[in-house]
C-alpha positions in Angstrom: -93.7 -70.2 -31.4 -94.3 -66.6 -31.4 -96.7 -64.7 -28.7 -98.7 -63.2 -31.3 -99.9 -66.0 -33.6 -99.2 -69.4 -32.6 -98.3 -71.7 -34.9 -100.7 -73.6 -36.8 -100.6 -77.7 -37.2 -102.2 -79.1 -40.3 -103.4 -82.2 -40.2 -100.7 -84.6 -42.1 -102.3 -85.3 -45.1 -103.0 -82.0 -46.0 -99.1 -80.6 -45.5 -95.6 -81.8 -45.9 -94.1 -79.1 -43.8 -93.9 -76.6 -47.2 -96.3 -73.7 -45.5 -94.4 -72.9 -41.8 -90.8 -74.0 -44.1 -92.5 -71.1 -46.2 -93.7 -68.7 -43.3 -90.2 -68.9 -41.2 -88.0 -68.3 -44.9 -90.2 -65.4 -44.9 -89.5 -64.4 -41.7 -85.7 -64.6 -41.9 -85.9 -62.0 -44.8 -88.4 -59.9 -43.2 -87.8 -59.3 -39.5 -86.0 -56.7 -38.2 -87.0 -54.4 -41.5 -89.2 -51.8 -42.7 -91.8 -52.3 -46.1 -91.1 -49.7 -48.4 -93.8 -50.9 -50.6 -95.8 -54.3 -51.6 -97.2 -54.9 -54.9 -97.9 -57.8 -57.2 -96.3 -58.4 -60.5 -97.9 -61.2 -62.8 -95.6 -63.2 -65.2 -95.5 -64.2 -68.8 -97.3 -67.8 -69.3 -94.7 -71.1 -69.6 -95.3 -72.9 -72.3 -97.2 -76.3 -69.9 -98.9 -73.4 -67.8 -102.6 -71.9 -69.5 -101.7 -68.5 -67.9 -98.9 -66.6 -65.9 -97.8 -66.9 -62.5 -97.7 -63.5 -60.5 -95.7 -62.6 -57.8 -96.2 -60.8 -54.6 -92.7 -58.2 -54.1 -91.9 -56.3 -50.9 -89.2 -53.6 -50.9 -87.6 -53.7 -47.6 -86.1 -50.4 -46.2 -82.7 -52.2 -46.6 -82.8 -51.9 -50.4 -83.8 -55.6 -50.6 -87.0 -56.8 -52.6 -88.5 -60.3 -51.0 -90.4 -62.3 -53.6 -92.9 -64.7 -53.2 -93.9 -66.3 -56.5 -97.2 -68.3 -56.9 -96.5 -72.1 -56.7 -97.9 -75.5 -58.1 -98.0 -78.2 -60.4 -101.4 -79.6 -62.0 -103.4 -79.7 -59.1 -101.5 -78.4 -56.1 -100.8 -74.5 -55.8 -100.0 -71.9 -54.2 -101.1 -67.9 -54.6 -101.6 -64.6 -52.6 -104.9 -63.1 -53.5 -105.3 -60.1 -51.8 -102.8 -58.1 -49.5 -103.5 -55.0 -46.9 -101.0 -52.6 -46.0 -101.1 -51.4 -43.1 -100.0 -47.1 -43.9 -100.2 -46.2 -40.3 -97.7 -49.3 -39.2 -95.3 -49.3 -42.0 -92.9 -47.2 -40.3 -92.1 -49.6 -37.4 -89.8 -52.5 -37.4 -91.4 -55.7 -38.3 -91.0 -58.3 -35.4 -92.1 -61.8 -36.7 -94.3 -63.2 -39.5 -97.9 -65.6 -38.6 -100.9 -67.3 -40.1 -104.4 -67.8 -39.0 -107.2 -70.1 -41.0 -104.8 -72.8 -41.7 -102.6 -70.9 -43.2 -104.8 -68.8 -45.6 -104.1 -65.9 -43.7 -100.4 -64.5 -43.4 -99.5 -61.4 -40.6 -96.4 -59.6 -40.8 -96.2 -57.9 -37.7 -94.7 -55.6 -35.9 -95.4 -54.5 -31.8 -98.1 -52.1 -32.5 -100.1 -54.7 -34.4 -99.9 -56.3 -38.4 -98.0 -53.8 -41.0 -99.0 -56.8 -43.7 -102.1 -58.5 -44.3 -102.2 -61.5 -47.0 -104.6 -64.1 -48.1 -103.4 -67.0 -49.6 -104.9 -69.6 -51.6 -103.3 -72.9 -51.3 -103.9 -76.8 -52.3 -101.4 -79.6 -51.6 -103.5 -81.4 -54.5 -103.1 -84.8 -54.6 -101.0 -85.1 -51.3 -97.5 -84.6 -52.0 -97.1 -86.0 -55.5 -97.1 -82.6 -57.0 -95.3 -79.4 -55.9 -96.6 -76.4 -53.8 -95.7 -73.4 -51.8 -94.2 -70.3 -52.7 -90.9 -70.2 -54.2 -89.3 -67.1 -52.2 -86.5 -64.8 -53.8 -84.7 -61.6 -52.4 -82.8 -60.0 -54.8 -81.0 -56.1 -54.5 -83.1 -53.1 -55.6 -81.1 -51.6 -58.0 -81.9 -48.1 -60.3 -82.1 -48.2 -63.7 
């Protein structure tokens, strides 16, 4: 548990386990770095999908980028709607990752108070038959 945001318990028909497996994989990439910048990206449509997925990218001060891609399958999804950068609090080390509202609102934080604001839609549809949560990628910044 963390002293900022304590972890949330969903009720369990309405979570496998994918959101806090999804806030602490964040958190291992996250902690103990800088956000250079957060933006999101959408995707080209799949061929079974009736419109793109996006994704959500942070650039870490380390040269790293963190990806959180939407999530889901027919009814079950997963998505970041909004973010809020924090410019005064981007310059200190983030210390630990949190949700509020049952995990519709994500923190990443640092000691003077959240750099990252998020709000994420998510539905574990028809409980547990179809897939949800983000599907998280860090990957090298390189130049072009």
């Amino acid at each position: 548990m963390n002293e900022k945001y304590p972890i949330e318990t969903l009720d369990e028909n309405d979570d496998d386990g994918t959101m806090p497996e999804n806030v602490a994989e964040l958190a291992k990439t996250v902690v103990g770095h800088r956000i250079v910048s957060a933006e999101r990206i959408e995707r080209s449509a799949q061929p079974w999908l009736s419109s793109g997925m996006a994704s959500f990218v942070l650039t870490l001060d380390n040269g790293q980028k963190v990806e959180l891609t939407d999530g889901g399958d027919c009814c079950a999804y997963t998505t970041v709607g909004a973010f809020l950068l924090n410019p005064a609090r981007v310059d200190h080390v983030i210390t630990g990752v949190g949700t509020t509202e049952g995990y519709t609102r994500w923190h990443i934080y640092a000691d003077m108070g959240d750099v990252l604001e998020m709000t994420v839609g998510w539905s574990c549809g028809n409980p547990f038959y179809y897939g949800y949560g983000f599907n998280i990628g860090v990957s090298e910044v390189t130049d072009v």
